[in-house]
N, C-alpha and C positions, 0 to 999 in steps of 0.2 A: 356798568361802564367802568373801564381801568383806566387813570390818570397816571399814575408814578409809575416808574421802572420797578419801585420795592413792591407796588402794588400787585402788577402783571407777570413778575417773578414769583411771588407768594402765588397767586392767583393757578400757574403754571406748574408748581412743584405740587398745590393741594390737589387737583387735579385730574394728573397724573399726561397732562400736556410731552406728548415728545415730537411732533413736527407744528409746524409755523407755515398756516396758509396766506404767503402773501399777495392780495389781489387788487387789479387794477382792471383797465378799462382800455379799449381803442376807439378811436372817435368814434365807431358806428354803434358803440354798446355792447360790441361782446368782452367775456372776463375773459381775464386771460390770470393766471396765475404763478408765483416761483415760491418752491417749498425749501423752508430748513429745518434744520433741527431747532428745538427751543433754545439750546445754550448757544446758539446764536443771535439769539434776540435782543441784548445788549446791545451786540457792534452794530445790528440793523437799524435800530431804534437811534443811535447816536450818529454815525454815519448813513446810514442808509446802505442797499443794496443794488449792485451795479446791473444793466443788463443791455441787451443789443436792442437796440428802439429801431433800426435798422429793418430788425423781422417782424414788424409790425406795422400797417399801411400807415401811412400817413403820419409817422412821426419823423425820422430821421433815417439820413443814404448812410451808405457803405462807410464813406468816409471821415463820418462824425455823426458815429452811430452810441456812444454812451450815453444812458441816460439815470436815473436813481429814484430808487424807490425808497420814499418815507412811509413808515407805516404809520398810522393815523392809532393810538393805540386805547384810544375813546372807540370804537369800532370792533374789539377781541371779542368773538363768540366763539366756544365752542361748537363742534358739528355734529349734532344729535347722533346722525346719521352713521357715521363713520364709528371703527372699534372704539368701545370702551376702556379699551387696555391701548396704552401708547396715543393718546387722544391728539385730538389735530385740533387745531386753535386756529381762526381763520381771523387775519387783520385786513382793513381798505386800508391803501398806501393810495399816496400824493406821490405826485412825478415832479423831479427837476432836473436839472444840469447837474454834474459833477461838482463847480463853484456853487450850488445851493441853488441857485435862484432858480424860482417855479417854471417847470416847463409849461408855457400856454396853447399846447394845443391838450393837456389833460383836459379832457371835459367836466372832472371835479372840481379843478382849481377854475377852468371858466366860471362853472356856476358860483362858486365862492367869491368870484370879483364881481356877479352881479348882484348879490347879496350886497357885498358892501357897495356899491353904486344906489343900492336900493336906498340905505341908511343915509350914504351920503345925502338922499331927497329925505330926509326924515318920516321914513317909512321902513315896515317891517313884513316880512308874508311866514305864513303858515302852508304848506301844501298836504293833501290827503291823493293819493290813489288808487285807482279800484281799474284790475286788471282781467279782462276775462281769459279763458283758457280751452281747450276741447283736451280728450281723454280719449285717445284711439289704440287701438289693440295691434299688438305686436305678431307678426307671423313666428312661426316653427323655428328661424332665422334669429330674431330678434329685432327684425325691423319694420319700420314703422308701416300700416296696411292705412287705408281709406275707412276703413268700421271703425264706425265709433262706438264707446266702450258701452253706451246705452243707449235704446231710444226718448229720454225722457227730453218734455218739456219744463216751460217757467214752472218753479215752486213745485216739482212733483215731487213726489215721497216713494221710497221704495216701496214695491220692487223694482218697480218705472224707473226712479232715480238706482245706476248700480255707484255712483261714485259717494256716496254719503261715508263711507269709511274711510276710503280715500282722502274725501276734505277734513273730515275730523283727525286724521293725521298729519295732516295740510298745519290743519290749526293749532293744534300741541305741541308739534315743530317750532310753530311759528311764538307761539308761544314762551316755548323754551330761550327760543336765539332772542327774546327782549323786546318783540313783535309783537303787540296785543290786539289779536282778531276778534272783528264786532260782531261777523254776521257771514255765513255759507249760504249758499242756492244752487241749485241747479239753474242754469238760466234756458234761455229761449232755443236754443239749436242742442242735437244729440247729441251728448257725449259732451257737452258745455256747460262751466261752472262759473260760478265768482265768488272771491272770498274779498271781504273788506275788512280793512284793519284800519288801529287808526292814524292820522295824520300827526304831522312833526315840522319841525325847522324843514329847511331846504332841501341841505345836501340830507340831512337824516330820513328824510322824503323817498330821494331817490338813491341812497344807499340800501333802505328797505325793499324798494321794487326789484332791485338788482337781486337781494337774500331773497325774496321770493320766490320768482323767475327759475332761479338756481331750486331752490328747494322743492317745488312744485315737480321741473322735470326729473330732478333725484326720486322723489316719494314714487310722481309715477313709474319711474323705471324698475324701482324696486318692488313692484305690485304688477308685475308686466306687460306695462303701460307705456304710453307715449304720449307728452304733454307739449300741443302745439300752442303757441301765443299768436301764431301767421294769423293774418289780420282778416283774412276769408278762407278759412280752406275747404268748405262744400261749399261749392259755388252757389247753393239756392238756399244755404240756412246764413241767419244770423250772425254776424261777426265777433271779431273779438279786438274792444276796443280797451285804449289805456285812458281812462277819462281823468283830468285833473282837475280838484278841485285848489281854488288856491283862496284865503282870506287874507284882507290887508288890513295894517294897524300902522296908526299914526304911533311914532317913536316916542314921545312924550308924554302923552298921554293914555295910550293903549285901545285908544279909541278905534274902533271897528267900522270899514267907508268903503266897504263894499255893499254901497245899499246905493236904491237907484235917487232916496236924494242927498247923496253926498257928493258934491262937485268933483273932488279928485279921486274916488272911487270908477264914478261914470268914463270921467277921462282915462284914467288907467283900465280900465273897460274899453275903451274905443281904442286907444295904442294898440291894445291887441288885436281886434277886429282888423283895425287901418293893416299891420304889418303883416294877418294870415297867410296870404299865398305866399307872401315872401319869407315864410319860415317854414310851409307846407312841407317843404323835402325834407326837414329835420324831425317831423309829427307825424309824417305817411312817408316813410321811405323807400316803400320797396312796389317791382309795378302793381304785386296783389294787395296793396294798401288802396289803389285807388278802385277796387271792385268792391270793395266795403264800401266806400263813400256815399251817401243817398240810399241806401239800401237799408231797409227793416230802418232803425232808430237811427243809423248814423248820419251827418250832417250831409250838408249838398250846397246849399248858401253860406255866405257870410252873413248870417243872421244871429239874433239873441231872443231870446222868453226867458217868463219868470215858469212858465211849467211844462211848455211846448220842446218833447226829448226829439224832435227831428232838427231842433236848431243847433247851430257851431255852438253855442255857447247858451247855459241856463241859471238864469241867476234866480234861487229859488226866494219865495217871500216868505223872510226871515221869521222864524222860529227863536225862541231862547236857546240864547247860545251861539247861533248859527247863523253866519252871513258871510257869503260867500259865493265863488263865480266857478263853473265847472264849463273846462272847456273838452267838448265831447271826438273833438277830430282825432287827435294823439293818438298811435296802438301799438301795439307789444313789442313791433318789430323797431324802435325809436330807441336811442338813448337819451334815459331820463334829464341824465343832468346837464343833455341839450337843451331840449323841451324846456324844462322850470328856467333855466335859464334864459332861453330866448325870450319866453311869456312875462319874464321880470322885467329885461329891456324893452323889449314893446312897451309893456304895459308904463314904464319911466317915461319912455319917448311922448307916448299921448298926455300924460300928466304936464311934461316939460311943455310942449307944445300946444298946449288947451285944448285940445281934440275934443270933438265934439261925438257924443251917442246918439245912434240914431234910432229910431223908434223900433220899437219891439215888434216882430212880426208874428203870429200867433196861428195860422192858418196852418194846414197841411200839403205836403207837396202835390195829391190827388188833387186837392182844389183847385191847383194853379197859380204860380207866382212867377210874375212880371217885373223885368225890371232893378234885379236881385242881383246882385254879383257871385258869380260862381267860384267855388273851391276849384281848382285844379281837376281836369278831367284825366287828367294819366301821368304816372311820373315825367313824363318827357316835360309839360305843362311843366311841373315842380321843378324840376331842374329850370330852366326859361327863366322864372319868376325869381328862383335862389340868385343866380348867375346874374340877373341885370339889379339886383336889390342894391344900393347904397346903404342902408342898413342892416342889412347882413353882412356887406363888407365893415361897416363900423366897428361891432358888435363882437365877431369873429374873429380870428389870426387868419392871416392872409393862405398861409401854405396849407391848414386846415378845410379852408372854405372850399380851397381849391382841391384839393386831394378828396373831399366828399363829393364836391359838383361833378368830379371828371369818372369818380367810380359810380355813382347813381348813372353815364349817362353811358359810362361802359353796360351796364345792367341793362337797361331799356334797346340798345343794339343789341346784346342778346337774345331778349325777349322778341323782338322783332324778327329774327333771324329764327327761331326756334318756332314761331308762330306760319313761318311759309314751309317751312317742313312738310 
């Protein structure tokens, strides 16, 4: 990690650094990026870097469309990937106005003000994510087919598993960029994998899943391959979910009250549960986010366990070292540092509010339950839920909420329109 300008310049000239990847984000989670040369990295870092927010949904019109990129310069990783010779340096930049002040529909500086709101409650969180993925084979063209790259299942070993080279270059990557991976698998559907790495602060949280993401689809492409994160894409196997685990610590202390009998734990536990469907659009955003939902391990109630993988949330009995809440809804298709954000607010709101946990459900959905509150059945649902929330209006910037409500519900009249074909 580079602090100082003498640091990132040294750092730049040893090197052999000659463009500057600067990268940012639009509210849905795609990166978007503007390249320089390094000997501009000075004026960017000190000024920042102008650009049209205009051509980017949901930030700014025609007519006052500047907006400035700060690069964040704790964030500089080289890209493995890219020539040796003339190397590309990739920085996250923060968004603001021209006069400095932070632009609040970035989704990074969101989460960054739910962090301090968090402290503000004399609380702290940790987050860890584990992202799954499919590995599908490219036609004669270069583009993306239905075959997946293998047929292996959970825990299989080659030759069953063909992507174990693949992940192992997954890992060394990830390795290299300051990412330390704990654990690969082949998981449950063909052509499906999951790497976990470990967990960090917030934005560092989902600054990672973002370097992921990115690098997973670069590695497969360069093996040629096609790396989908879309949250069902064979309709009868397995999904691919972004599960968050998040731990909480009392500020003073460092004390850890994610356990089920810590009072402000439990409650910050229930704020989340109370606010899911009304953040659902932000954690399953797309309409094939809601064909994963109740299917194979993923969630279907607003339910909690300590070991039961078919509930929204599993708060496992803690281990050394380990305590902590995993919320199992979120997937690929989501931007991170909505999510962590949102689950921060909630999870404040239940704490503010004394919110009470309701008992753990433990049964299977075969079994039958009664009585249960359901996640959202389709994004149309998710929009509904977003749209009338009072606390996603709170929470959120106004032109934001709106500009996602009104493109999720453009999506779903397509998808409707596309289905009578």
């Amino acid at each position: 990690m580079l602090f100082s300008l003498d640091d990132i310049m040294e750092y730049i000239e040893d090197n052999d650094v000659k463009f500057i990847r600067l990268v940012f984000f639009d509210i849905f989670g795609n990166m978007k990026n503007i390249s320089i040369f390094a000997s501009e990295l000075p004026r960017a870092l000190e000024y920042g870097v102008t650009f049209d927010a205009s051509e980017i949904n949901g930030f700014m019109n025609v007519g006052e469309s500047d907006l400035m990129l700060r690069p964040d310069p704790t964030t500089a990783e080289i890209l493995p990937w890219r020539p040796q010779h003339a190397r590309v340096l990739r920085i996250f930049c923060d968004i603001c106005y021209p006069d400095g002040k932070m632009f609040e529909g970035d989704s990074r500086n969101i989460l960054k003000k739910s962090i301090d709101d968090l402290g503000e409650n004399g609380l702290y969180c940790e987050i860890g994510t584990e992202c799954k993925f499919y590995l599908f084979n490219l036609d004669e063209h270069g583009e993306m087919t239905d075959i997946p790259h293998d047929n292996g299942t959970y825990y299989d070993v080659a030759p069953s598993d063909r992507g174990e080279n693949i992940r192992r270059e997954i890992c060394l990557t990830l390795e290299e960029m300051g990412i330390q991976p704990r654990s690969s698998k082949h998981a449950g559907g063909p052509g499906q994998h999951q790497i976990v790495y470990n967990h960090g602060a917030p934005v560092e949280a989902a600054d990672h899943v973002m370097t992921f993401k990115n690098l997973v689809r670069t590695i497969a492409d360069m093996n040629g391959l096609y790396a989908s994160f879309m949250p069902r894409p064979i309709p009868d196997k397995s999904g691919n979910g972004m599960h968050v685990h998040l731990s909480l610590y009392e500020s003073k202390t460092g004390k850890s009250l994610i356990d089920i009998g810590c009072e402000t734990g439990r409650r910050f536990i229930a704020g989340i549960m109370a606010h899911i469907n009304e953040i659902s659009l932000f954690l399953c955003p797309t309409v094939n986010s809601y064909s994963r939902l109740g299917q194979f391990e993923a969630p279907k109630f607003v339910t909690w366990s300590h070991q039961n993988r078919q509930q929204l949330m599993r708060i496992p009995t803690n281990t050394v070292g380990e305590s902590r809440l995993e919320l199992r809804s979120p997937d690929g298709c989501s931007n991170p540092y909505l999510v962590i954000a949102l689950m921060i607010y909630a999870g404040i709101d239940g704490v503010k509010n004394e919110m009470r946990l309701a008992d753990p459900v433990n049964v299977t959905y075969k079994e039958g339950i009664e009585g249960l509150v359901r996640l959202p059945r389709n994004l149309e649902e998710a929009v509904r839920f977003a749209e009338n929330s009072d606390f996603v209006k709170r929470v959120l910037p106004r032109n934001i909420t709106a500009t996602y409500i009104n493109e999720k519900r453009r999506e779903y009249k397509e998808y409707l329109k596309s289905e009578k074909k």
